[in-house]
C-alpha distance (Angstrom), angle and dihedral (degrees) to the residues before:
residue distance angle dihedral
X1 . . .
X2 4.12 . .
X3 3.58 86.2 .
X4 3.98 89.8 65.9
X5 3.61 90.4 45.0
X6 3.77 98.5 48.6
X7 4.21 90.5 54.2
X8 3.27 87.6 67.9
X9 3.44 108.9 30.5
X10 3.57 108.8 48.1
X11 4.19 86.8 61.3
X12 3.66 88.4 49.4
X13 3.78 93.6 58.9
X14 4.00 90.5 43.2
X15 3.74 86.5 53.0
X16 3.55 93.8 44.1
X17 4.17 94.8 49.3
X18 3.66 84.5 41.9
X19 4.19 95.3 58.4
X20 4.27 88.1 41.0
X21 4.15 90.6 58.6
X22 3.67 86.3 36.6
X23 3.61 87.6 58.8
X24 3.69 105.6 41.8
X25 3.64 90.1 45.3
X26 3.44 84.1 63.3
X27 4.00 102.7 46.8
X28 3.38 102.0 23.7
X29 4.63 103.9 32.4
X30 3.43 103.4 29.2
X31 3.90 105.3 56.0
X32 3.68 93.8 44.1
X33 4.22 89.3 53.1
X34 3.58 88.1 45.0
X35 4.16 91.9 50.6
X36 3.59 92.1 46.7
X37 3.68 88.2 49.6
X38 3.88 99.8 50.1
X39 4.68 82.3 41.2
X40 3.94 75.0 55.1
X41 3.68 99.3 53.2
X42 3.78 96.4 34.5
X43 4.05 89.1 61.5
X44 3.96 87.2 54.5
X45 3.77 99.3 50.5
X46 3.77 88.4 42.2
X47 3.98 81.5 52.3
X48 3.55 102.2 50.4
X49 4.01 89.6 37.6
X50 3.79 86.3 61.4
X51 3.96 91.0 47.9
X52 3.41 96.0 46.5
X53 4.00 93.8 47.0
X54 3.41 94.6 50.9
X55 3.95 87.0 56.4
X56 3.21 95.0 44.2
X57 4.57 85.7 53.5
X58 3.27 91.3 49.5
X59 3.91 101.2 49.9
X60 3.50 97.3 44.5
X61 4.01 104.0 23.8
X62 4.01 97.1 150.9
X63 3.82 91.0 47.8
X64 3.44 123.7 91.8
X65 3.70 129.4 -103.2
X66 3.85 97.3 -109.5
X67 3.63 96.2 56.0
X68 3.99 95.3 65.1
X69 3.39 103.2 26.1
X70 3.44 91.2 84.8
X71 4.23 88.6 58.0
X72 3.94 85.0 45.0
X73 3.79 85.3 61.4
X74 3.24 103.2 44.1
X75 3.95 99.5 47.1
X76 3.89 86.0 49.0
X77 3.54 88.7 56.3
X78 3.69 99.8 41.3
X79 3.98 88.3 54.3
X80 3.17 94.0 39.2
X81 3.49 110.3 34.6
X82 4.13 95.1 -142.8
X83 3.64 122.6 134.6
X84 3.61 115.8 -92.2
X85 3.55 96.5 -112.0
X86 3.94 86.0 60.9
X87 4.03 87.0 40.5
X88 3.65 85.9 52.4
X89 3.43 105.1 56.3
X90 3.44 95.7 38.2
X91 4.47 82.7 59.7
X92 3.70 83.1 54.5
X93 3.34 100.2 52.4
X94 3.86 101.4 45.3
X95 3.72 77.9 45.0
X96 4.24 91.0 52.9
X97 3.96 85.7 45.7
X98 3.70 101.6 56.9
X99 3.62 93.5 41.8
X100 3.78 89.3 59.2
X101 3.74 90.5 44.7
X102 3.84 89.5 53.0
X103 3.97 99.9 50.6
């Protein structure tokens, strides 16, 4: 009689366990790899938006800020590939950093 039980049962459970890590993978795994992954990514365009800031300073450093800023944003984004509201900000702040370095 157990023996009729246990076919049945003992795939049950498996498919049961197998749903539950399923599931936390899902809510619990998954957004923390995809945070860490976006932290990751952030730190690079922050990166190149300081490299390419600095260029852009030292190529044009009597011009004012508006008339390269555009460039900045569009190199970021072409290396990149972030939108250029992303690109933008990320010009700003590299832009907000070395001010605050400078006074």
């Amino acid at each position: 009689m157990f023996d009729s039980y246990q076919v049945w049962l003992l795939p049950g459970v498996g498919s049961l366990i197998v749903l539950l890590a399923g599931w936390f993978a899902k809510n619990y795994i998954l957004p923390y790899l995809s945070t860490e992954t976006k932290r990751r990514m952030a730190k690079y365009v922050l990166l190149i938006a300081d490299e390419v800031t600095d260029y852009f300073v030292s190529k044009y450093p009597e011009d004012r800020l508006a008339k390269w800023m555009d460039q900045a944003v569009d190199k970021i984004m072409e290396i990149t590939g972030v939108k250029k509201e992303v690109a933008t900000r990320a010009c700003q702040a590299a832009l907000a950093r070395k001010t605050k370095e400078n006074k």
